[in-house]
C-alpha angles and dihedrals in degrees: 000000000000123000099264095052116090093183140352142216126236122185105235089223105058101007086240104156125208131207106238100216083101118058108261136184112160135007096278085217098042091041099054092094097040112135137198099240094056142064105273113252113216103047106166122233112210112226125190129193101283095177092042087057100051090053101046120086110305136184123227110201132143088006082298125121101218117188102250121264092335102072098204098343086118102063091041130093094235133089106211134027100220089071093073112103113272088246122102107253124174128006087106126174131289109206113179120190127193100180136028096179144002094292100064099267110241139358095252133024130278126217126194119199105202105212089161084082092072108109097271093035108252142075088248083084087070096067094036092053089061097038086054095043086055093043099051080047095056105040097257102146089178134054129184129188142171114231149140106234121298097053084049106057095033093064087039089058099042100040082057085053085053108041092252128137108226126208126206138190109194137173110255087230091058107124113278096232084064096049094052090053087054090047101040086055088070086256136159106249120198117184111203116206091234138031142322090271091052094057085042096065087039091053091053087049093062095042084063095037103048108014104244126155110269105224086174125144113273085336085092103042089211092073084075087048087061108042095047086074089086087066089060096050098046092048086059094036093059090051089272098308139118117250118229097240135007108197112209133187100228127196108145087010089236092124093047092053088049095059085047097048097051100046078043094061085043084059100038082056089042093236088131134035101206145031120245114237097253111200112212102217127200149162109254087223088072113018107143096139098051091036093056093041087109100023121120091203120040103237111188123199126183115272129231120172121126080245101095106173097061096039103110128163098197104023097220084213104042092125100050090041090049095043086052099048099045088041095052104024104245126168134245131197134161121219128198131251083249088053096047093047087049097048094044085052088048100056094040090052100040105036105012097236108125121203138179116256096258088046088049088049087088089053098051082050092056092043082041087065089033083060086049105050097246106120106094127214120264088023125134121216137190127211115189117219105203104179142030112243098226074075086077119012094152085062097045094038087074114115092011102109117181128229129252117272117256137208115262092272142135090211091051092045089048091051084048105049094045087064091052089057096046097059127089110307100183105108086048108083119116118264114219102234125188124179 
């Protein structure tokens, strides 16, 4: 790596690496017979100088060797910090809970990393905040992007932080709630008669055609960048150690490799002596990444799961998420529509932290290994909510009947608030929560 490059990219597929000094998304010779219909061969890792980076100047503090006076700024594709949005991303919440019910909850300990608590309630900030960083860095005034839903209005809100127009193709099926946040950013929204998939290839054709700045899952490498700052967080936030498991909803696979990426770079510094066992976690109803884990030939089948934002036909990240997995033996489990409702009920009632289905779907995977039997005594383990449920509340609104409507009583309150009381209590009892 020459003096004057901070990081390069290296197609996954053939190893090729590319200076970054031209905008790159994916390798220009593995990509060639990509389709639309299939996962994209040639997605690009970033890699930085590792061993450049031990022997510079580091801090020792807390029995943590922080990079001196930048935080993380040398592991990110950026050159200045004063290029992130002006919003606070990241630094989300740790929650940590030791019991769910009288009889102590689980064998190990849970851990829930609320990244809907990013400024357009979702993870998806942490990848635009760096998209937008490089992009401000490098002249781009414009940034579009395919999403459905959450990718959509996160760009849109940051690019309206930094002084950016966004630009985003949608499905016109996408949930209202997320199409008002798009709307509401000051964003171009563009509804595509079709499916996610559809608005994504759209979305490449405008980045050729007009010369926008592509923010697209694992198209743009930096995504990945973004989202692996979650790994950094969680490693300070547990005292400087890895956590057993991190259970994580998976769609592209974009968020998976992030978490991979980021407790990677901590390896690769030796900050850290061992990987964490990351579970992919996905509906059954869509579940084209963990199906195709062991296939020799990638086989894709419609979705259909309530969780919209990780129902994918063709995972744009498939081959990162799948390198990572087998390399580092990860897990992968698929849980049903049912499981993820139920999960989704579970937390909100139990810890009041309310999340969106695809965001629950990590939760259904780590009750899904309680079940089991699978979670050890002793164990830590980190579930990653990825979006706020107020994304999504038709969705989640399935199976919460209200009640009828009463006379302004007390008789009538009482009558209804003894059937209330009479009713299945068992997802009611109080959660012990520390921060």
């Amino acid at each position: 790596m020459g003096e004057d490059q901070k990081f390069v990219f290296e197609c996954i597929d053939c190893g090729q690496q590319y200076h970054p000094a031209q905008v790159r998304y994916l390798c220009p010779s593995c990509s060639l017979s990509n389709s639309a219909d299939l996962p994209p061969q040639g997605v690009l890792k970033t890699l930085y100088d590792y061993q450049g980076i031990r022997q510079g100047p580091m801090k020792r503090g807390d029995g943590f060797m922080c990079l001196k006076g930048n935080g993380f700024l040398d592991l990110l594709p950026i050159a200045h910090l004063e290029s992130m949005p002006p919003l606070w991303v990241g630094n989300t919440p740790l929650y940590g809970f030791d019991a769910f019910d009288g009889t102590g909850g689980f064998p190990g300990r849970v851990f829930f990393k609320d990244d809907s608590q990013n400024p357009t309630f979702s993870f998806k900030d942490r990848a635009s905040a760096i998209v937008s960083a490089y992009a401000l860095e490098q002249g781009f005034e414009t940034i579009v992007a395919a999403s459905t839903g959450n990718a959509g209005s996160s760009i849109a809100g940051i690019c309206a932080s930094q002084g950016q127009q966004a630009v985003v193709l949608v499905p016109d099926k996408a949930p209202l709630a997320k199409l008002v946040q798009i709307l509401m950013y000051g964003a171009c929204i563009v509804p595509v008669k079709g499916t996610y998939d559809d608005a994504f290839e759209l979305s490449i054709q405008a980045t050729r055609h007009f010369g926008w700045y592509n923010r697209n899952t694992a198209f743009n490498p930096l995504t990945i960048e973004g989202k692996k700052t979650v790994a950094f967080e969680l490693f300070e936030q547990m005292g400087f150690r890895v956590p057993d498991r991190i259970f994580v909803p998976v769609g592209d696979g974009v968020i998976l490799s992030g978490v991979y990426k980021g407790f990677e770079d901590l390896l690769k510094l030796g900050l850290i002596d061992r990987m964490p066992v990351v579970v992919a976690v996905q509906s059954e109803g869509s579940d084209n990444l963990v199906r195709n884990l062991d296939a020799a030939v990638f086989e894709s089948r419609p979705g259909h799961t309530l969780a919209d934002s990780i129902s994918v036909d063709a995972p744009r990240n498939f081959y990162m998420a799948r390198q990572f997995l087998h390399t580092h033996e990860g897990e992968a489990i698929t849980v049903s529509d049912k499981d993820i409702l139920t999960a989704a009920a579970f937390l909100a009632r139990k810890t009041g932290l309310f999340t969106e289905p695809a965001s629950a779907a990590g939760f259904a995977g780590f009750l899904s290994h309680a079940r089991e039997g699978r979670i050890s005594a002793k164990s830590d383990h980190v579930v990653l909510l990825t979006g706020s449920g107020l994304k999504d509340l038709q969705a989640v609104r399935k199976g919460l009947p209200l009640p009828p409507s009463i006379e302004p009583g007390i008789e009538q309150l009482s009558g209804l608030y003894e059937r209330f009381m009479n009713t299945d209590k068992s997802l009611n009892e109080p959660g012990k929560l520390t921060h």
